[in-house]
C-alpha positions, 0 to 999 in steps of 0.5 A, a space after each residue: 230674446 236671447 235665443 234670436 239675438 246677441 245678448 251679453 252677459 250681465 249676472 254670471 252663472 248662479 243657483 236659483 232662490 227657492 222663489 225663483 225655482 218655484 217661479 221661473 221656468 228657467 231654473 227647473 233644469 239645472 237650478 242655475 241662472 244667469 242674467 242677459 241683456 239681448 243688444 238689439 231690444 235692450 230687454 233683460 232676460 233670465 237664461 238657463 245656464 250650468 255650473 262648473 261647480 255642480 258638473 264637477 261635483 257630477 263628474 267625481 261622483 260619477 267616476 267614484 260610482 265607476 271605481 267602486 263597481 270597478 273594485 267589486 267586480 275585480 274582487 269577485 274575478 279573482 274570487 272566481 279565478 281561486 275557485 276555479 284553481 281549487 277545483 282544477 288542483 281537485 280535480 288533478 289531486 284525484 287522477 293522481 290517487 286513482 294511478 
């Protein structure tokens, strides 16, 4: 109903129980819930909902995952850049010898 109606909201944002998660099709997206009363059939409802909690813990994951990429490919660059300016200092250390 709450799709089609105005509804209010009766229960906040929660986790599913294991029996609701086995049970409601509601809770297998996200494992939240929340409680609504649709205001035109007076009916209760089970509306899938997000929790900040979870997205925020998503989130720091997320930019700890990137920080850490980050700092590999930083160290493989300068690993790079010191391999490059061994063999350009070779390469000048040789045409100076063969004056």
């Amino acid at each position: 109903c709450w799709r089609v109606e105005e509804y209010v909201v009766v229960q906040e944002c929660s986790r599913c129980s294991s029996f609701q998660a086995k049970s409601m099709n509601e809770c297998k997206p996200t494992g939240f819930v929340e409680k609504v009363t649709c205001t035109s059939s007076k009916r209760d409802d089970f509306k899938r909902c997000r929790s900040a909690v979870m997205e925020a813990r998503v989130f720091w994951r997320f930019v700890g995952t990137m920080m850490g990429v980050a700092a590999v490919f930083a160290a493989l660059v300068v690993y790079r850049q010191r391999v490059l300016d061994r063999k350009a200092l070779e390469k000048v250390r040789k045409q100076i010898e063969s004056i």
